[in-house]
C-alpha positions, 0 to 999 in steps of 0.5 A: 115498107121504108120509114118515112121521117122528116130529114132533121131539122126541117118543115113537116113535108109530105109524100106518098104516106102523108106527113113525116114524123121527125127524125129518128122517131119511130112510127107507131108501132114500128118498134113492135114490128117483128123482124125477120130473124137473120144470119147476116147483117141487116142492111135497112139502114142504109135504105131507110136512110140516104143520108145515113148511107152517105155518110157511112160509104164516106166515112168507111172509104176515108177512114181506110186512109186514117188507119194507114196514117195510124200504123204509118206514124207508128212505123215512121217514129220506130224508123227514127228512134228505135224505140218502142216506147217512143211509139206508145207515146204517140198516144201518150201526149195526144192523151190530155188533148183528146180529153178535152176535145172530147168533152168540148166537141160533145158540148159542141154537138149540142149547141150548134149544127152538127153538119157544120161541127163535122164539117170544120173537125174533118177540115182540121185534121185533113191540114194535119195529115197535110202537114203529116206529109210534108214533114215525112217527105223532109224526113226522107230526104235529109236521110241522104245526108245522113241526118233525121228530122225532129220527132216533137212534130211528128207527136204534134200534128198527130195530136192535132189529128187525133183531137179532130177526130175525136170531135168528129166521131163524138158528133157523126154518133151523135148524128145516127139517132137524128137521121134513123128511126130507133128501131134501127140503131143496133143494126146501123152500129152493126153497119158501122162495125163493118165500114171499122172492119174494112177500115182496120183491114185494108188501112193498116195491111195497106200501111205496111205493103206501101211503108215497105215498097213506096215510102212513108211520105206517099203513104201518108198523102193517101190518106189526104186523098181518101180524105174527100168521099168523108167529106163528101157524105158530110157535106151530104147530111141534111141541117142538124141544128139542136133540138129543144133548149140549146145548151151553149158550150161553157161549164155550165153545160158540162155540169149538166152533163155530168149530173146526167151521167151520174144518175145514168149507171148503165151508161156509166158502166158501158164506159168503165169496162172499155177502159178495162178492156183498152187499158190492158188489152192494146197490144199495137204499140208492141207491133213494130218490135214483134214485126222485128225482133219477135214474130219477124217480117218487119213492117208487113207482119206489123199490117197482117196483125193489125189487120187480122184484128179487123177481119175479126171486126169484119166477120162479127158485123157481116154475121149480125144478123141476131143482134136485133133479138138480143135484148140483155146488152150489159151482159153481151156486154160482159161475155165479150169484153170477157172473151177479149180478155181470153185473147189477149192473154193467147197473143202474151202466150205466143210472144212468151213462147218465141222469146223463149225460142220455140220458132226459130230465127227471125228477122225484119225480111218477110222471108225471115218470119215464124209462120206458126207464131204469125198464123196463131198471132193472127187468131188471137187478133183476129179474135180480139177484133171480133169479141171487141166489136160484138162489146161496140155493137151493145154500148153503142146502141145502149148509149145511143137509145138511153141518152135524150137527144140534148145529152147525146152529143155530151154522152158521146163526147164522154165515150169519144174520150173512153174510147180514145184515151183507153187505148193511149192509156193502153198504149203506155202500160203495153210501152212501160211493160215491155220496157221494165219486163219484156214483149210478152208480159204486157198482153199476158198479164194484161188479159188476166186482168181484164177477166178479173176485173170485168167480173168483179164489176159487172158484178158490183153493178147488178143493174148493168147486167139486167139492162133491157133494150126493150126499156132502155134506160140510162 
């Protein structure tokens, strides 16, 4: 039997079972209801939920598109510059912008519909990626003669694109408890782990098949068309307005969410160890250097990694199945981002090891790449992906269960930050690294860190590894 729930923000109606709770609240007993053990992914949200299902098909086709434009700046700035560290600071100057934006976009999502946030975010970085297109298109045709177009732009609009985004994806989590019962929350962030996985395995592979046989112009105005089916499953939500006091954007709010946050150890756990885990553990700003100069293969060995990182997102989401009967997320929590760790110190290994001369020549032509490293490479992201989405799956239904509905938008603005700013932060060590030592020591010594440090923490928070979802609490 599906659960029947009131669209949020509208009257009490009626149906063939009565009259419908509000959104997302449970019916009695339906969290006591024993699900059917399973291998696979659970797929009762997307039935329960038209809404949700709309948004979710949107958002996974859209989001292929914002990946391509992810590894297309990276290749289009590399192009331009030559420089690794150039690449990290994609990320770098987007870093304080997306801060504030996550902050702000949270309080946003709690004091307005949050249909019509998502709304006006996507719009503005739909324009971005526009104006993405606009100035790659110049870029190529002032090559011809013989001169380059400025990169400050490029760093500009990326950093427009990214703070729209950040506001988006704090509001569209926020969204989730709103238009599914509670019960369901862990198998739709097991959902959501798929639609990232398709995401990260079609969007950047496609990057570098298109980089490399079209041009970065075209690949960049793909983006603006996938663009539409999110728009679409937005403009397919029901009105979301607040629920209860309204808590209008301004310091105030912000105080009170940080006042939330600091009486809310778990949560604030969940935020510390991502940021350990992005911070020393982004290798993909290292990419169109290993794609060069390391593994070989150019721009198509940058889209294979990036990709394999997404097909291990993909497999742990498709084979979800349990997540419904794991109760201790704080310590699934730890075992993955531990695990991740083990990763990204086996990609440092390889690099070391080709640095060293172990593979042979390489060059930028995809016939001039080593295939052992590549295939071992390909492991340790594709094991990175999937450890880190297993760490996505308990954080987010942790923050998402814990947190009232008046502090979800503020809770996952924070998180839009930590999950946003980790991997800028991470990006710089990996570009600073790379630049004062070499490729290698960025993920090497990076990985180390990350199984040290989890340890120590998890360990100074007893509370985090006890955590219950049977009673969550912040």
């Amino acid at each position: 039997m599906s659960d029947p729930r009131l669209e949020a923000g509208g009257e009490p109606t009626t149906g063939a079972h009565g009259i419908l709770p509000p959104a997302g609240v449970d019916l009695p007993g339906a969290e006591h209801e024993p699900a059917r053990r399973r291998r696979f992914v659970d797929l009762a949200p997307l039935r329960a939920s038209p809404a949700f299902a709309r948004l979710w098909i949107g958002n996974a086709i859209s989001g292929i598109g914002a990946q391509m434009t992810i590894v297309a700046v990276g290749l289009q700035i590399f192009d331009m510059t030559g420089s690794t560290m150039m690449v990290a600071l994609v990320g770098g100057v987007a870093l304080v912008p997306m801060v504030v934006a996550g902050l702000w976009g949270g309080m946003l999502a709690d004091a307005f519909d949050r249909r019509l946030v998502l709304m006006l975010s996507s719009l503005t970085g739909w324009t971005a990626v526009l104006g993405l297109v606009a100035l790659s298109a110049w870029d190529a045709a002032l090559i011809a003669d013989g001169e380059r177009a400025l990169v400050w732009p490029f760093y500009v609009l990326t950093t427009i694109n990214t703070v729209a985004a950040t506001i988006s994806g704090a509001t569209r989590s926020a969204v989730t408890p709103r238009i599914l019962p509670a019960h369901l929350i862990s198998r739709a962030a097991a959902l959501n782990g798929i639609a990232m996985g398709v995401m990260l395995t079609v969007g950047p592979a496609a990057a570098g098949v298109l980089v490399a046989t079209i041009g970065l112009p075209i690949t960049f105005a793909i983006d603006a068309v996938l663009f539409t089916a999110g728009f679409l499953g937005i403009v397919g939500l029901p009105k979301l307005p607040p629920l209860g006091e309204v808590a209008r954007p301004g310091l105030a709010s912000l105080l009170d969410g940080a006042r939330f946050m600091r009486h809310a150890p778990n949560i604030r756990m969940s935020f510390i160890v991502d940021i350990v885990a992005m911070a020393f553990g982004r290798p993909f700003a290292l990419l169109p250097a290993v794609g060069a100069v390391v593994i070989g293969g150019g721009p198509v060995t940058v889209g294979v990694l990036t990709a394999a990182a997404a097909i291990g997102t993909l497999l742990a989401s498709l084979l979800s199945g349990p997540v419904a009967h794991v109760h201790r997320h704080g310590l699934a929590v730890s075992r993955a981002i531990t695990v991740y760790g083990c990763f990204v110190a086996l990609l440092g290994l390889v690099i070391l090891a080709m640095a060293l001369g172990w593979g042979g020549p390489v060059g930028e032509d995809w016939s001039q790449v080593s295939w052992v490293a590549l295939g071992v490479a390909a492991i340790a992201f594709a094991g990175m992906g999937a450890s880190d989405e297993i760490s996505a799956i308990f954080r987010s239904t942790m923050m998402l269960t814990a947190a009232p509905d008046d502090m979800r938008g503020r809770t996952q603005g924070l998180f839009m930050v930590v999950v946003a700013s980790g991997p800028r932060v991470g990006d710089l060590y990996a570009g600073a690294a790379a630049s004062l030592i070499a490729l290698w020591a960025p993920p090497l010594f990076g990985g180390l860190v990350i199984v040290v440090l989890i340890a120590v923490l998890t360990r100074a928070q007893r509370t985090f590894l006890a955590y219950d979802a049977r009673d969550p609490t912040p």
